[in-house]
GUMARDO-519657 format. One line per 3 residues: number of its first residue (from 1); for each residue x, y, z of C-alpha. Coordinates in pm, whole numbers, plus 50000, padded with zeros to 5 digits. Example, Ala and Ser with C-alpha at 12.3 -4.5 7.8 and 13.67 -1.06 7.14 Angstrom:
// residues 2
1) 51230:49550:50780  51367:49894:50714
// end
This chain:
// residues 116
1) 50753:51755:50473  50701:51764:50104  50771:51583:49801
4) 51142:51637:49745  51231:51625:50149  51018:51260:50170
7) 51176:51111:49875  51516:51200:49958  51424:50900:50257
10) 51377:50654:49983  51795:50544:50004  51753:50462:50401
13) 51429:50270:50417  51552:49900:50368  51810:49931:50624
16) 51605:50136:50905  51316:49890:50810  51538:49589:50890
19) 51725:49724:51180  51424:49814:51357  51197:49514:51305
22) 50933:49717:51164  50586:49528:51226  50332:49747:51138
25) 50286:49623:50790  50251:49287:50870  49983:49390:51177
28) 49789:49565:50926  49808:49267:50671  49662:49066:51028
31) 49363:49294:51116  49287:49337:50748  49276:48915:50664
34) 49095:48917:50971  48803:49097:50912  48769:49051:50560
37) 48511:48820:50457  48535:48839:50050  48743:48647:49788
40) 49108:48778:49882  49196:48645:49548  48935:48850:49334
43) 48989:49217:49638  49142:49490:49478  49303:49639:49743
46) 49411:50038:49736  49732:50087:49918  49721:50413:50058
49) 50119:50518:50129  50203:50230:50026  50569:50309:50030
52) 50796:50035:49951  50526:49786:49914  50588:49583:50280
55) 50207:49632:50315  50134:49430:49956  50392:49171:50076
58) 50297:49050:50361  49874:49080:50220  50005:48825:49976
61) 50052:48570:50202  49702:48609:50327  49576:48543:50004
64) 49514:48864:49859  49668:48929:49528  49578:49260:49326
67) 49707:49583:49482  49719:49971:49344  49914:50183:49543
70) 49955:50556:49581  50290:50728:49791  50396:51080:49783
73) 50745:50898:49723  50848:50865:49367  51135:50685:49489
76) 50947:50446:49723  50685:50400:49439  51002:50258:49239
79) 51082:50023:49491  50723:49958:49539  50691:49862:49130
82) 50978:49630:49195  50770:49411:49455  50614:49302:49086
85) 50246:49307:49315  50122:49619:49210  49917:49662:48885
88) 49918:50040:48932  50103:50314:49168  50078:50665:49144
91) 50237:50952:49295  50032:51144:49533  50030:51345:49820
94) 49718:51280:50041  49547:51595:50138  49731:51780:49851
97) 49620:51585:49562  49295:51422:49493  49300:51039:49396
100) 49228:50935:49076  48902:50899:49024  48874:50509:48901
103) 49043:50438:49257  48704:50581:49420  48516:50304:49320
106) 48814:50067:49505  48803:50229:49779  48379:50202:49811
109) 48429:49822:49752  48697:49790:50029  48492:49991:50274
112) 48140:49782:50209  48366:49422:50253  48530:49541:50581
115) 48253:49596:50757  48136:49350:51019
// end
């Protein structure tokens, strides 16, 4: 699928999201809050396809509360923006497009805290 054909998906996401009882953010959120062991306040975490942000949201309530995101959606990055939880979001295709380069340094940080 590329960029055009996934963002076209943007306009159906909220309803198929809510019709389906889509869990896997908030399971994520779990196994993430559980095995982190840093300041969830002071984490920046990287939001890889972060979508509409559903990740983000349900982090929040585990305490963590500074997210960048990346989505090959421009269309779910809007919707993403509009959580008002992201401090950055870029558009980018994983595998296609390389991430940009301050986000490395994230994604070290993340890596080293989630470790047991």
């Amino acid at each position: 699928m590329n960029c055009v054909q996934f963002s076209k998906t943007t306009d159906v996401i909220p309803d198929d999201v809510a019709i389906l009882e889509y869990r896997a953010p908030g399971l994520a959120a779990d196994s993430v809050a559980a095995s982190f062991t840093g300041d969830r306040g002071a984490a920046l975490v990287l939001d890889v396809a972060c979508g509409t942000g559903l990740a983000a949201i349900q982090m929040k309530k585990h305490g963590f509360e500074h997210f960048v995101g990346v989505d090959g959606s421009k269309g779910m990055l809007e919707l993403a923006k509009n959580t008002g939880l992201y401090e950055d979001v870029r558009h980018c295709m994983l595998g296609d497009d390389e991430l940009p380069v301050q986000w490395v340094r994230v994604t070290k940080e993340l890596c080293k805290a989630t470790k047991p």
